[in-house]
Structure formats: structure tokens, C-alpha cells
N, C-alpha and C positions, 0 to 999 in steps of 0.2 A: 337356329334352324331346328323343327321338329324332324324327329330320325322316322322313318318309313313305320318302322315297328308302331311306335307312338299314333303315330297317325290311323293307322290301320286300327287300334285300340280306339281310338275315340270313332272312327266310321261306326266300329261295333256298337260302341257304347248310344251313338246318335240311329241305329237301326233299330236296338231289340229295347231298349228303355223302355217305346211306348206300347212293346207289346205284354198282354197281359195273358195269361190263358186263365178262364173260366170254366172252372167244370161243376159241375150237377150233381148231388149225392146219390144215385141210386140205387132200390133196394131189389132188384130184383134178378133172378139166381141166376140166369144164362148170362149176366153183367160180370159176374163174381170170377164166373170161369173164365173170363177173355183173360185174364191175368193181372197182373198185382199195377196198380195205376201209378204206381209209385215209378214202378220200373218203367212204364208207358213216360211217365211225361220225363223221367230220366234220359233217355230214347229221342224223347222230340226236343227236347233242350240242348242237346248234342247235335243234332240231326240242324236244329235252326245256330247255332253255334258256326258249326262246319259251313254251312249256306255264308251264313253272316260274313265269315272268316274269307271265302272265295271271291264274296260281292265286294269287300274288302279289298282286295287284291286286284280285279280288274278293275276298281277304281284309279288306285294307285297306277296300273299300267295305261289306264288311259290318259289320266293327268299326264305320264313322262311321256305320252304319243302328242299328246296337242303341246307341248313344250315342242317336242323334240322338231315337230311340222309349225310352229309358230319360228322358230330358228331359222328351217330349214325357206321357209318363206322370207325370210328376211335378211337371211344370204342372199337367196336368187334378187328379189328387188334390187340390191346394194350393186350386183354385179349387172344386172341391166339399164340400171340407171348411167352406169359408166361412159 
């Protein structure tokens, strides 16, 4: 059985794989001063991480909801059927 951790590591891996960021050289001076690009895509790589990491999570809590209501449906049948 895959462990939760694991699973949640591949959702990651199956979200942000096909994402790619493309940035643009530019030369010009008001660009320069927004700040170092470095630390920017630092920032949004964290920033889609974190997201990733949450979207993760309510995955995982919805799968154990439709278990939990797949179950809970198939009690109730088993006892109406009686």
C-alpha cells in the first residue's frame, strides 16, 4: 500500500512537471529595479509548491470522503435489504 506522504509526492510530481516558466531577457532600467528575478521566481516556486502541496491534501481528504461515503452507503443498503 502506498503511505499518504508518497502519494501526495507523486500528485506533486503529476501537477507541477508540466509546468514550465518562461521568462524574457530584458533590458530595460525600471525592470532592473523591481528586484533580483532570481529571488522572484524563488518566491513563485515556493508560492506553487505550497498551492501544490494543499491541492495535495484536499485530494487525499476527498479520496478518504468518497471511501468513507462508498462504506457508509453500503452499510445502509446491507441493512435495508434485511
Amino acid at each position: 500500500m502506498v503511505s499518504t506522504h508518497d502519494r501526495l509526492k507523486q500528485t506533486k510530481g503529476k501537477l507541477v512537471s508540466p509546468l514550465k516558466i518562461h521568462s524574457k531577457p530584458t533590458l530595460r532600467k525600471d525592470n532592473l529595479e523591481m528586484g533580483n528575478s532570481n529571488d522572484r521566481l524563488t518566491t513563485l516556486e515556493m508560492t506553487i509548491s505550497a498551492l501544490t502541496f494543499t491541492v495535495g491534501e484536499l485530494v487525499e481528504q476527498l479520496r478518504l470522503i468518497n471511501l468513507a461515503l462508498g462504506s457508509i452507503s453500503t452499510n445502509q443498503q446491507g441493512h435495508s435489504q434485511r
